[in-house]
C-alpha positions as CSV (number, residue, x, y, z in Angstrom):
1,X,-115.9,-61.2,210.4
2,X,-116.6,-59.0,207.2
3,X,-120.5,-58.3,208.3
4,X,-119.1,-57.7,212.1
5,X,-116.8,-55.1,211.1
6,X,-119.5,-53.2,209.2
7,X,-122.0,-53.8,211.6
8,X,-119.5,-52.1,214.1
9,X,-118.2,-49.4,212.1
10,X,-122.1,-48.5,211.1
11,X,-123.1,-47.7,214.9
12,X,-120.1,-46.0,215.3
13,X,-120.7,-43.6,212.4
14,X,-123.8,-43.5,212.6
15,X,-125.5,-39.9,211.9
16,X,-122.1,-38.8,210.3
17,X,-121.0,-38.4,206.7
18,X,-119.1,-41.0,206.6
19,X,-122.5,-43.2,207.7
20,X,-124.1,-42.3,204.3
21,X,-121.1,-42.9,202.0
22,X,-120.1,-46.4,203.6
23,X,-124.6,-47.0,203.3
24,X,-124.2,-46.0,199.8
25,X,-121.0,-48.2,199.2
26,X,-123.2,-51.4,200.5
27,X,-126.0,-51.0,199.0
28,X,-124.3,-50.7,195.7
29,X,-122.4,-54.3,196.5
30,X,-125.2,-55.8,197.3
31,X,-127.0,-54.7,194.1
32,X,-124.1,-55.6,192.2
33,X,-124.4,-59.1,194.0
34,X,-128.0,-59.4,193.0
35,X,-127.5,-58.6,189.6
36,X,-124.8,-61.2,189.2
37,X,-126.8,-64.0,190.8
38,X,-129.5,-63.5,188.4
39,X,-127.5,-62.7,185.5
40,X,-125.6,-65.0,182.7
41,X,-121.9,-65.4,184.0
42,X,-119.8,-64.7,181.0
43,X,-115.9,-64.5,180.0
44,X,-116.0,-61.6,178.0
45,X,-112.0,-62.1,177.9
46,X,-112.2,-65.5,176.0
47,X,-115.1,-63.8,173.6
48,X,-113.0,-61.2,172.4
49,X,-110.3,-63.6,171.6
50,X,-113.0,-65.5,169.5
51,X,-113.9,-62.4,167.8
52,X,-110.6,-61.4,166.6
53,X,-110.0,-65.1,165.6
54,X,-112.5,-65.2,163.5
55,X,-112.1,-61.6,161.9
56,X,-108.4,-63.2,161.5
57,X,-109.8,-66.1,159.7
58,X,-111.9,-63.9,157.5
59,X,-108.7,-61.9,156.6
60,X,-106.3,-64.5,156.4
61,X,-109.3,-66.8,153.5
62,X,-109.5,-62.7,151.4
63,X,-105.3,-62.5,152.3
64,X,-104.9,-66.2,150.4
65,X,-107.1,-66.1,147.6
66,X,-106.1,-62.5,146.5
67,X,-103.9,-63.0,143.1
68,X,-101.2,-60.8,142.8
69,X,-100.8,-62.0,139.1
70,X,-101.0,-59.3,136.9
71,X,-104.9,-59.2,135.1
72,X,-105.3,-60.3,131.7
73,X,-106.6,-57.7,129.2
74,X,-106.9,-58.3,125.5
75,X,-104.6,-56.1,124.2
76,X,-106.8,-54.0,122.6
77,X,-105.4,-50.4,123.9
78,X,-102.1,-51.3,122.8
79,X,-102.8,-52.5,119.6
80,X,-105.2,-49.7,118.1
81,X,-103.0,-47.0,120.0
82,X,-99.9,-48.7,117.7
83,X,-102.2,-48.6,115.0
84,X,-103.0,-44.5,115.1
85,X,-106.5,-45.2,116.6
86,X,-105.9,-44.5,120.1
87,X,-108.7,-45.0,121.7
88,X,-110.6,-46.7,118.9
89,X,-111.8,-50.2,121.0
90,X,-111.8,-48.4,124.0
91,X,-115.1,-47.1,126.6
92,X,-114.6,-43.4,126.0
93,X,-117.8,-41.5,126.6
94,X,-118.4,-38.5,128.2
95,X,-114.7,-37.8,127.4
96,X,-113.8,-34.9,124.6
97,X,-114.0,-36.7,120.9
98,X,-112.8,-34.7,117.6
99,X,-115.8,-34.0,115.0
100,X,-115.9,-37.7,113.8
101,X,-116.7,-38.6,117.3
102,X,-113.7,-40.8,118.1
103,X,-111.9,-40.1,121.3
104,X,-109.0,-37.2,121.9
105,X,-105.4,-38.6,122.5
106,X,-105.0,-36.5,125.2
107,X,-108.5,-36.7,126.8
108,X,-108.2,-40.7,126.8
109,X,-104.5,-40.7,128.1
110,X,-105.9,-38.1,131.0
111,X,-108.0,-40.8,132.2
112,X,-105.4,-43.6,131.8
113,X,-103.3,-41.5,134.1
114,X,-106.2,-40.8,136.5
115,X,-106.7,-44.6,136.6
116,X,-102.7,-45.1,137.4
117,X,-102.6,-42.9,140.0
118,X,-106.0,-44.0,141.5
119,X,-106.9,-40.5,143.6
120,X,-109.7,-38.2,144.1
121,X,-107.4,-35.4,143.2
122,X,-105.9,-37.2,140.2
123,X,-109.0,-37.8,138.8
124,X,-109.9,-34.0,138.9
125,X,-107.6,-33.7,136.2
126,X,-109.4,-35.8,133.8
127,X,-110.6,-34.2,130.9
128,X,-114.0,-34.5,130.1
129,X,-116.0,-33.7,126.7
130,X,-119.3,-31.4,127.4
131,X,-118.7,-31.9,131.5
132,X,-122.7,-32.0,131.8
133,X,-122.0,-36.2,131.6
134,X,-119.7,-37.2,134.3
135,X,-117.9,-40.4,134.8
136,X,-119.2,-43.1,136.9
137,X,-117.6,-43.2,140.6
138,X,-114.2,-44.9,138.8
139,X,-112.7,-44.3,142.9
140,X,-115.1,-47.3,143.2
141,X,-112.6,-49.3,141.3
142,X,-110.3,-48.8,144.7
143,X,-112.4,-49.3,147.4
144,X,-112.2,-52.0,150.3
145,X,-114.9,-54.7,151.7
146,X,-114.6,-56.5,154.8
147,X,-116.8,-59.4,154.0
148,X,-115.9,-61.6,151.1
149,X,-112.5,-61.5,148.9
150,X,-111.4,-58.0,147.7
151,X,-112.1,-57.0,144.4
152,X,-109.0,-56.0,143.3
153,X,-107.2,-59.5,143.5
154,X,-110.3,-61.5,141.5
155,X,-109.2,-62.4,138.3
156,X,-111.5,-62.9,135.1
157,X,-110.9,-63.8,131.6
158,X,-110.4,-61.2,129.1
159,X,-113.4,-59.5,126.8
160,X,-113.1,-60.7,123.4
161,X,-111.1,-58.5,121.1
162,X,-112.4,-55.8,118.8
163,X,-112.0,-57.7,116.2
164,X,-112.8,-61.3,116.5
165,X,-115.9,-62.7,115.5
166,X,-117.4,-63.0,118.9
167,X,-117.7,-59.7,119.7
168,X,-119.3,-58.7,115.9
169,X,-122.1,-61.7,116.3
170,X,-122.4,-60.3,119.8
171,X,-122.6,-56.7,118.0
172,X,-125.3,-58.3,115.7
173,X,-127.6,-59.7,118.1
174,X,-127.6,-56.1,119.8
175,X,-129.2,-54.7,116.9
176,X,-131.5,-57.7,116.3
177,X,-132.5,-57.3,120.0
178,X,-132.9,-53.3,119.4
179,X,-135.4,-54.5,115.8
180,X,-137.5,-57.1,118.4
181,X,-137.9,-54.9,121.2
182,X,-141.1,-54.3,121.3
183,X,-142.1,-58.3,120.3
184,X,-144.4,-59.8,123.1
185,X,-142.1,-62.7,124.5
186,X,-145.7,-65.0,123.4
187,X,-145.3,-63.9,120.2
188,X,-141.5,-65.1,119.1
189,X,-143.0,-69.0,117.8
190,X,-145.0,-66.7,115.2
191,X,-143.1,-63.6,114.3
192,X,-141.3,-63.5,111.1
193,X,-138.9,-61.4,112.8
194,X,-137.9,-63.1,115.0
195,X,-137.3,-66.3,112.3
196,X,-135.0,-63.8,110.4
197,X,-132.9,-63.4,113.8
198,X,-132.9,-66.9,114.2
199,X,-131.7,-67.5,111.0
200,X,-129.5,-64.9,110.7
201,X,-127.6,-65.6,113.9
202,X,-126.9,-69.3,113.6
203,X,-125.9,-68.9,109.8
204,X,-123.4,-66.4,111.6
205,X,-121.6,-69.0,113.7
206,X,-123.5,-68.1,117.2
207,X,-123.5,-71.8,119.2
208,X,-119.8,-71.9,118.4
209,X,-119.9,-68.7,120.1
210,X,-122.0,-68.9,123.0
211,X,-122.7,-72.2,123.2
212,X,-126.2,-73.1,121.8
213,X,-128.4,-72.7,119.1
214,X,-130.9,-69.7,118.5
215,X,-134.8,-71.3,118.1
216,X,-138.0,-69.3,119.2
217,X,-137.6,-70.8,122.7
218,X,-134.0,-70.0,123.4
219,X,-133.3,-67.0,121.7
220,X,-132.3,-63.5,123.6
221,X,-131.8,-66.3,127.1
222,X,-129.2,-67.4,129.2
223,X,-127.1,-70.4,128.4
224,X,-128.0,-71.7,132.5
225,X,-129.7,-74.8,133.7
226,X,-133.7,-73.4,133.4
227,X,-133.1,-70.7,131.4
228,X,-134.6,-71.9,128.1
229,X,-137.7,-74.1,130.2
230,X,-141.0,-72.1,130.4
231,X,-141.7,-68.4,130.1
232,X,-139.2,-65.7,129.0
233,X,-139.3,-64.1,131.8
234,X,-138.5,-65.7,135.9
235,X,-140.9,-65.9,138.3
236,X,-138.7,-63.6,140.4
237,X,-139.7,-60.8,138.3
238,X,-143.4,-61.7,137.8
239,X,-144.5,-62.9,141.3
240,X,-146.8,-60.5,143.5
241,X,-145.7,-60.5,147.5
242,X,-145.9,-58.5,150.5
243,X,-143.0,-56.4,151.4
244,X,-143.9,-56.6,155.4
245,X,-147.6,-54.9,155.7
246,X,-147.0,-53.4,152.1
247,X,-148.7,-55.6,148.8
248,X,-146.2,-55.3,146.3
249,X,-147.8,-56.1,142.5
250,X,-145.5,-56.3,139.9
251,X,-146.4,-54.2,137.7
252,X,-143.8,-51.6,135.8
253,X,-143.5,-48.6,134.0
254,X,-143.7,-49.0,130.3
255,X,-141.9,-47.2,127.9
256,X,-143.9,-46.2,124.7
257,X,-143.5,-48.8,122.1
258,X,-141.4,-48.2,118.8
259,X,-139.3,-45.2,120.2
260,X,-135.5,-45.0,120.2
261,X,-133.2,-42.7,120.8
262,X,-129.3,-41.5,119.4
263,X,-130.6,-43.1,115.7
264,X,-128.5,-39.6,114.2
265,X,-125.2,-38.9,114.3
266,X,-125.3,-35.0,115.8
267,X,-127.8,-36.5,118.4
268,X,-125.1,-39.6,119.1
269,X,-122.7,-37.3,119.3
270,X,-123.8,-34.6,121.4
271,X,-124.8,-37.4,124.3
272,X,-121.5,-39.2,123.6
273,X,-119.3,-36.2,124.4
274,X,-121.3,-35.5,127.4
275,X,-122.9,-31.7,126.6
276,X,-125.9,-32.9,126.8
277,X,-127.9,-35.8,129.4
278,X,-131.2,-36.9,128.6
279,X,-131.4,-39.1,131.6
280,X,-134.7,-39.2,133.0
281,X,-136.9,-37.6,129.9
282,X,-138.0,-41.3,129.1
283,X,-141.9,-41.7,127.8
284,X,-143.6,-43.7,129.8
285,X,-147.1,-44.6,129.2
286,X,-148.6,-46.6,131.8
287,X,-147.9,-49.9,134.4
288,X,-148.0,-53.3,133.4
289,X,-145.5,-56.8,133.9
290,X,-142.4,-57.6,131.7
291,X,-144.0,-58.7,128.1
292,X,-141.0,-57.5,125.8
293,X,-137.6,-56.6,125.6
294,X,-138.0,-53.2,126.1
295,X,-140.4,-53.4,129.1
296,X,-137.5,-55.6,131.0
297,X,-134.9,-52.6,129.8
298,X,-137.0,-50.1,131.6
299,X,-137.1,-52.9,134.9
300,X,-133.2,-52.5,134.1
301,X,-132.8,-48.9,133.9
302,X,-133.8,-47.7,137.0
303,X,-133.3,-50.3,139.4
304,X,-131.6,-51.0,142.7
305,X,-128.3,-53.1,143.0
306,X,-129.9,-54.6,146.0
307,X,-133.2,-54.7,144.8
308,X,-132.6,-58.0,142.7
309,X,-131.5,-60.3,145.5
310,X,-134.0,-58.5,148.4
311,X,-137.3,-59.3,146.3
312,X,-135.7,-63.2,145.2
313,X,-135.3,-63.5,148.9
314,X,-139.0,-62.1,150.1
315,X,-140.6,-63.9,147.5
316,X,-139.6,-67.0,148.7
317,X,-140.2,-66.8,152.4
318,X,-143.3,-65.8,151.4
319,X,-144.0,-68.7,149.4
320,X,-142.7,-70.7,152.5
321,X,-139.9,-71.9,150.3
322,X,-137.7,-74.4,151.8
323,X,-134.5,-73.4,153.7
324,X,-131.3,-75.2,152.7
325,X,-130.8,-78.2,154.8
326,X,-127.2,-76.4,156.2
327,X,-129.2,-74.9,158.3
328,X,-130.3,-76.5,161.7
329,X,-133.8,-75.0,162.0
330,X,-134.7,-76.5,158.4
331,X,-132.9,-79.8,159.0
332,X,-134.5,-80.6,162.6
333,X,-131.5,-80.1,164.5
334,X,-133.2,-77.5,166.1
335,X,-136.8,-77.7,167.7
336,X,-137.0,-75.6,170.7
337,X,-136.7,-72.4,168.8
338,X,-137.3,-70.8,165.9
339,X,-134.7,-68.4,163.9
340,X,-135.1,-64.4,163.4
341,X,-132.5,-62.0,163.2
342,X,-129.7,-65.0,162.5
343,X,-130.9,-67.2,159.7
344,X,-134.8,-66.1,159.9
345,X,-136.2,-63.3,157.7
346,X,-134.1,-60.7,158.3
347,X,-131.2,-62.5,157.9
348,X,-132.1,-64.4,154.8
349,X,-133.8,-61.5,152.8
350,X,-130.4,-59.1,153.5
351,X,-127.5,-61.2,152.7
352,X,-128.7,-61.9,149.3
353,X,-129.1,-58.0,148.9
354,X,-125.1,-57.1,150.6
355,X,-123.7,-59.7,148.2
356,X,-125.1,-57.4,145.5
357,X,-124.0,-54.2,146.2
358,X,-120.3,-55.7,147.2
359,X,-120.5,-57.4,143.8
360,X,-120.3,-54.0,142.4
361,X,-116.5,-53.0,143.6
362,X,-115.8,-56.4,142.1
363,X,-117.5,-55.4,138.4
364,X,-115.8,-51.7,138.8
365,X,-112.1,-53.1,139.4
366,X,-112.6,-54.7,136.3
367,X,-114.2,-52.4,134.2
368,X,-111.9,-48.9,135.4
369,X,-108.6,-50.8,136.4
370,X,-108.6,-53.2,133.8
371,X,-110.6,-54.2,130.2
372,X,-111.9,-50.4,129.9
373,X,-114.2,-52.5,127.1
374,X,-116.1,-49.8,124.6
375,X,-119.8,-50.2,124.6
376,X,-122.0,-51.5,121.5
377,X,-123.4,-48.2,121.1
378,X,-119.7,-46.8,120.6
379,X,-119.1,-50.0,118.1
380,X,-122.1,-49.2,116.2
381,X,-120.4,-45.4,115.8
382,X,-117.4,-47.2,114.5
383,X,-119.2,-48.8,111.6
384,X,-121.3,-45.7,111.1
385,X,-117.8,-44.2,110.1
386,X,-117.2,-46.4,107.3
387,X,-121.1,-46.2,105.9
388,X,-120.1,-42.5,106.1
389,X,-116.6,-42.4,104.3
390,X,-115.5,-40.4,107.4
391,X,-113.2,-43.9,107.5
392,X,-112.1,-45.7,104.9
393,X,-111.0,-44.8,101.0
394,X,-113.7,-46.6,100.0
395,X,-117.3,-45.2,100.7
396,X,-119.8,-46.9,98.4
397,X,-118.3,-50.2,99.3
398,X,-117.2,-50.1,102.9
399,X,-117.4,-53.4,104.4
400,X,-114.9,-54.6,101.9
401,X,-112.2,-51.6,102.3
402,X,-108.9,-52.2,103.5
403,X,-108.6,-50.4,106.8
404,X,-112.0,-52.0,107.3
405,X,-110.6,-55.4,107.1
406,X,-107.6,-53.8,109.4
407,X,-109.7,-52.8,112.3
408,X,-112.5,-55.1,112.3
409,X,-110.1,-57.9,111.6
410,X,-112.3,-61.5,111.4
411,X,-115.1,-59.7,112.5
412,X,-115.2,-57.9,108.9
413,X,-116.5,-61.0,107.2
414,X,-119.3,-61.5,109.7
415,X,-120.4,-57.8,108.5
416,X,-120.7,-58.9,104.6
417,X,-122.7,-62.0,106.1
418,X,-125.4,-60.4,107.9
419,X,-128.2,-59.3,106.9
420,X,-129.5,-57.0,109.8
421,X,-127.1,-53.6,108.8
422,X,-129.2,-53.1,106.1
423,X,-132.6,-53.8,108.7
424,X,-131.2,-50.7,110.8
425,X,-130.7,-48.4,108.2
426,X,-134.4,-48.4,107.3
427,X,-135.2,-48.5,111.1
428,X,-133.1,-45.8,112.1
429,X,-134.3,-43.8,108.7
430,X,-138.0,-44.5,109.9
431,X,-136.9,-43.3,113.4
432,X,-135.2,-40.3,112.4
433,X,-138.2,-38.9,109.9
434,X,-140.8,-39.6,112.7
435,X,-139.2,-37.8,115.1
436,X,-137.2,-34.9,112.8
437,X,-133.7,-35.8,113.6
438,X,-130.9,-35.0,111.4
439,X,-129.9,-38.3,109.2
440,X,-133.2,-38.9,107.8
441,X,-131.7,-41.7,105.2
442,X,-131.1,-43.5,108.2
443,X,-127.3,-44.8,110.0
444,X,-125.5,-47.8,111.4
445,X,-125.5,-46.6,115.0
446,X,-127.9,-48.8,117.5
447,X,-131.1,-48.2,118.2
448,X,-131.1,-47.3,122.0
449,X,-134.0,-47.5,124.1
450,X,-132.9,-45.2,127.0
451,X,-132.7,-41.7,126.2
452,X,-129.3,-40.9,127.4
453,X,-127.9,-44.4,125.5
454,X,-125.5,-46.1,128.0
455,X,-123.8,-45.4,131.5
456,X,-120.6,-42.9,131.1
457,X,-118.9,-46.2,132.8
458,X,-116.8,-49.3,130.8
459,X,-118.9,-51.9,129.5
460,X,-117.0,-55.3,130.8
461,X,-118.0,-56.8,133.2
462,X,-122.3,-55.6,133.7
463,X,-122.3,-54.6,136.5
464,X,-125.5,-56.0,136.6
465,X,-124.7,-59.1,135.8
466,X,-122.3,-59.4,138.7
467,X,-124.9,-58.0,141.2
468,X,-127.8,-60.3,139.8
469,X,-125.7,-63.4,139.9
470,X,-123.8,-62.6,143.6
471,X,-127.5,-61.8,145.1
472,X,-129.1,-65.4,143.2
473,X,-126.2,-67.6,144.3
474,X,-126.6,-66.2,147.8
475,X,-130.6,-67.0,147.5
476,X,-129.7,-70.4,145.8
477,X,-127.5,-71.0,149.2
478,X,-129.9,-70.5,151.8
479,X,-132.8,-72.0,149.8
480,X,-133.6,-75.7,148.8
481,X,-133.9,-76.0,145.5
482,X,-137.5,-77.9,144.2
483,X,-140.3,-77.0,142.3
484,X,-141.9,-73.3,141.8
485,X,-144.8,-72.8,143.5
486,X,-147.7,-71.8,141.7
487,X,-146.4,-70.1,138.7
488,X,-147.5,-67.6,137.2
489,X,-147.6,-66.1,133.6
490,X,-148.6,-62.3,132.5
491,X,-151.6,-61.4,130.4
492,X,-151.2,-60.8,126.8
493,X,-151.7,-57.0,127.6
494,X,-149.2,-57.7,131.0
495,X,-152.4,-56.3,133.0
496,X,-153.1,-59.5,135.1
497,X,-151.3,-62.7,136.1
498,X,-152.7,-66.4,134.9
499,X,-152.0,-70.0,136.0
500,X,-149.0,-71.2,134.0
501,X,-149.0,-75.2,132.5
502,X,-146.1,-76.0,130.9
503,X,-143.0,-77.7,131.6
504,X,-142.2,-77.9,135.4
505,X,-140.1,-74.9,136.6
506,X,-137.8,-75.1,139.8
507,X,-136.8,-72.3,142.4
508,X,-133.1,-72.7,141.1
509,X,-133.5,-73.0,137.7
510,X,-135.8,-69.6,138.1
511,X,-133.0,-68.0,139.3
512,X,-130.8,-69.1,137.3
513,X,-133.5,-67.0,134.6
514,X,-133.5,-64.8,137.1
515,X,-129.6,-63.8,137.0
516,X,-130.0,-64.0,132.7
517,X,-133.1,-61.5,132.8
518,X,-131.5,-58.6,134.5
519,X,-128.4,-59.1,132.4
520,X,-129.8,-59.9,129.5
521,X,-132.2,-57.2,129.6
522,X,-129.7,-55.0,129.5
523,X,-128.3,-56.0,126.4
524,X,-131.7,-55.6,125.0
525,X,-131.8,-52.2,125.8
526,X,-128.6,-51.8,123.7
527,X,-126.4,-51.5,126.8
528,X,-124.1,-54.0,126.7
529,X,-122.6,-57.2,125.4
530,X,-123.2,-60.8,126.2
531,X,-120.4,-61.5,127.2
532,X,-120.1,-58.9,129.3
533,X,-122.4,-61.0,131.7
534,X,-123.4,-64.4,130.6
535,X,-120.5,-67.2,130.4
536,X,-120.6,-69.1,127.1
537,X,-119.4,-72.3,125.8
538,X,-117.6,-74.7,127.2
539,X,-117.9,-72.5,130.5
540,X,-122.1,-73.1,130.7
541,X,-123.7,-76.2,131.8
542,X,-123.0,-79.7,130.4
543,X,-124.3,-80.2,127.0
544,X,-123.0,-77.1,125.8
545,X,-120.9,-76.4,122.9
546,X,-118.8,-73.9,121.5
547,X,-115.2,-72.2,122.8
548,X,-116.7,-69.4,125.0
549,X,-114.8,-67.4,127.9
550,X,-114.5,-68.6,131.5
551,X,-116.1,-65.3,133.0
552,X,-118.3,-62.7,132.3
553,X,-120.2,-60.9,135.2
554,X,-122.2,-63.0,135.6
555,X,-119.4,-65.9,136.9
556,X,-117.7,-62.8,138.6
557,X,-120.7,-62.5,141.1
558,X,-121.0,-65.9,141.6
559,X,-117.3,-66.1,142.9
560,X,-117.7,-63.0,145.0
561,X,-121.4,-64.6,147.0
562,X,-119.0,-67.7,147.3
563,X,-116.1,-66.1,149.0
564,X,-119.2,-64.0,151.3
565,X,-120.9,-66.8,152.4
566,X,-117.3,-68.6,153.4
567,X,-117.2,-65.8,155.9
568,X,-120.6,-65.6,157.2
569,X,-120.8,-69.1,157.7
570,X,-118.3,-68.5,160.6
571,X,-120.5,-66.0,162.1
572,X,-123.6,-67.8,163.6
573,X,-123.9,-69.7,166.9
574,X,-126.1,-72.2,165.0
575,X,-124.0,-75.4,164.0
576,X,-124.5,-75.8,160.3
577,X,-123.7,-77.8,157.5
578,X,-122.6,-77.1,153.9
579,X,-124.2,-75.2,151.3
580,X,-124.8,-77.2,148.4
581,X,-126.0,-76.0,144.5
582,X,-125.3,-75.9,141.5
583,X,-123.6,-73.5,140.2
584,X,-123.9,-71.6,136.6
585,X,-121.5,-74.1,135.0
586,X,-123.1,-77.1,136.1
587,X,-120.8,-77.5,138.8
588,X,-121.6,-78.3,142.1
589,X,-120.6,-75.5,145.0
590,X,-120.0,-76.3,148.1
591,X,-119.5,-73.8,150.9
């Protein structure tokens, strides 16, 4: 009846206007009819509804696990504020200091108030020292993610007090780390250095500490499963691969061998107070792989937060790694395709790298919002003070005066134990004559081998270690764990790459090495603690002794990939099954 009554009204219009617009009309039914019958029928109603319940899902898992319990700090701002030291344990660079270097009531309590408020504006009223140093994105601290749980409800232990023994045998492996820098990692079973660390740091009390004992093998590594098995440094940071069409050899940037920098107190102090920034006038000599402490600093210094977890990722698909057997296309549940943009290469080589870069908001709500821990360079200044007699009534014994022993509480005794204050007072003397810096009889303050000495940011958590740990735990995820492929070691000059023999190494347990390298590295560089990244303890694999603390960054990154891949899991069309790993503390995660 329908094609009569056109057929009709079409011979009665025909040659009119209204014969083309009712032509027109058809034509575009019947291509609309076409299209449907050779298209994918759809309900786009019932997919929106899935889409919002799974964006509802993904809020309501962040909504649940967000505590709302107050974070623990360790008391540290209170207690040296009601001692007359406000300040005094505190991060405070880049603010304004008085002559001695320590930190400006008002300047610190500007930034406190900044921090309350948490605005752009407010933090426009902070008042900096020099203003050539400016603080590190602290609005960072505030910001929202809509993958994974929010930063500002993860929880972490505390840093370990100013004053307890932890954080001065931390203090003195910084400056042992600073006197081996430039070591070859081949070298540490012969180097009489490095016996004296060794020695130094276990007569000190370090496995009760962090959880195991310093020998040749283990010293300046992580306390994780693989960590202490084969070379110092991970494959991850030693392999050559292809970045697509580009052959990427991993070969660095070197800095020049026994140089360090803010060894004198006028030098410490102008960088400290922000007049001056040396960033970027580094010496570099030439390229070659990670042989030393310092070379993995430099690796360190000017890296990407995604870079860690992108390369991990590429390495492996190149090496045709195994995928985790969650995941349908490695399991054999599928066989008539093959994945790409969902579970493929593109999909595998960027998670790793977002989980990285979110892992950051997670490390700067700790550091600006709540532990605002000083950094060891600023610790080293606080000893400096008592060398000095600029603290203390007793200048020509200061590591037994009495508001010594009040400020460094336990940690005093560790300071008439060691050996290695009176090892960086010749280093920093030889440093300071070399290269005609004031002090030439040498100081207490660390040897630093970037120029500009550490980030104008708080040193607890790394954010390192949270970005290398949420990127690794993401690779350990969506790969199957199993033995290296063809490893590799450097050349004793770091020029070329050889076959390595020894003791089997696994993909996890590689980045497990991985995740301690890039944090640990920046320790070695003088930038931070190690507990500001690596757990310790009772809190590392089984085996380990010691008290420890639950989290550093490194523990804090893992949580965050965690919480990511719960939400991405939700995501895919493919049907997959759990991931399964192991996780820093021997644990087993399952997602």
């Amino acid at each position: 009846m329908l094609r009569f009554s056109i057929a009709a009204f079409l011979l009665v219009a025909k040659g009119t206007a209204q014969f083309k617009a009712v032509t027109q009309f058809f034509c575009v039914k019947i291509k609309e009819k076409i299209m449907t019958s050779n298209s994918c029928v759809r309900d786009y109603d019932a997919r929106r509804n899935e889409a919002r319940d799974i964006r509802d899902l993904t809020r309501d898992d962040a909504f649940n696990e967000f505590s709302t319990v107050e974070p623990i700090t360790n008391g540290d701002e209170d207690k040296y504020t009601h001692l007359g030291f406000p300040g005094f344990a505190s991060f405070s660079k880049a603010l304004a200091h008085n002559s001695n270097g320590l930190v400006t009531e008002s300047s610190f309590q500007s930034l406190i108030s900044a921090l309350q408020t948490g605005t752009q504006n407010a933090f426009q009223s902070v008042q900096l020292g020099g203003g050539v140093r400016k603080l590190v994105d602290p609005l960072n601290a505030y910001s929202y993610q809509l993958i994974g749980n929010d930063s500002n409800g993860a929880r972490m232990a505390a840093a370990p007090t100013f004053s307890s023994r932890s954080t001065a045998i931390d203090m003195v492996e910084r400056y042992w780390m600073a006197l081996c820098r430039d070591i070859p990692f081949n070298q540490y079973f012969s180097n009489p250095v490095i016996a004296d660390a060794c020695a130094d740091l276990n007569a000190l009390g370090f496995e009760q500490e962090f959880g195991f004992a310093c020998t040749p093998q283990t010293l300046f590594r992580g306390p994780y499963t693989g960590c202490d098995v084969g070379p110092h440094v991970s494959q991850f940071l030693l392999q050559d691969f292809n970045f697509g069409n580009q052959p990427i050899h991993q070969r660095q940037r070197y800095p020049r061998e026994g140089l360090d920098y803010m060894t004198d107190f006028s030098g410490w102090f102008q960088i400290n107070n922000g007049i001056v920034d040396p960033s970027g006038s580094d010496n570099l000599l030439g390229e070659r792989r990670i042989i030393s402490l310092r070379d993995g600093g430099q690796w360190v210094h000017i890296d990407f937060p995604h870079q860690a977890g992108l390369w991990a990722s590429i390495i492996l698909l190149g090496l045709r790694a195994g995928a985790s057997s969650a995941i349908p296309y490695a399991n054999g549940d599928i066989t008539t395709s093959v994945p790409f943009g969902s579970l493929g290469g593109p999909d595998l080589s960027i998670q790793p790298a977002l989980a990285g870069v979110y892992a950051l908001k997670h490390a700067w709500f700790q550091k600006w919002c709540v532990h605002r821990r000083l950094r060891p360079e600023e610790y080293a200044h606080r000893l400096e003070l008592f060398r000095r007699g600029d603290l203390g009534t007793s200048p020509s014994d200061p590591l037994n005066d009495n508001q010594f022993n009040q400020l460094f509480g336990e940690g005093a005794d560790v300071w008439r134990q060691t050996s290695v204050l009176e090892k960086i007072l010749v280093h920093n003397q030889m440093q300071n004559q070399m290269n005609f810096r004031n002090d030439p009889n040498g100081t207490w303050l660390l040897p630093m081998a970037f120029p500009e000495g550490c980030p104008t940011h708080p040193a607890y958590p790394g954010g390192h270690s949270a970005f290398a740990a949420a990127a690794a735990t993401t690779v350990k995820a969506l790969f199957k764990d199993g033995p290296f492929p063809n490893p590799v070691i450097p050349s004793p000059d770091g020029q070329n790459l050889l076959p390595y023999t020894g003791p089997a190494l696994t993909i996890h347990g590689e980045l497990n090495k991985f995740i301690a390298n890039v944090t640990l590295f920046r320790d070695g560089a003088g930038m931070h603690w190690r507990t500001d990244g690596t757990a310790s303890g009772r809190n590392t694999p089984p085996g380990s002794s010691g008290q420890g603390i639950e989290t550093g960054g490194n523990l804090l990154g893992e949580r965050l990939a965690v919480s990511m891949l719960r939400d991405l899991k939700r995501t895919y069309r493919e049907e997959l099954g759990t991931f399964s790993f192991q996780g820093l503390s021997g644990n087993t995660i399952a997602v």
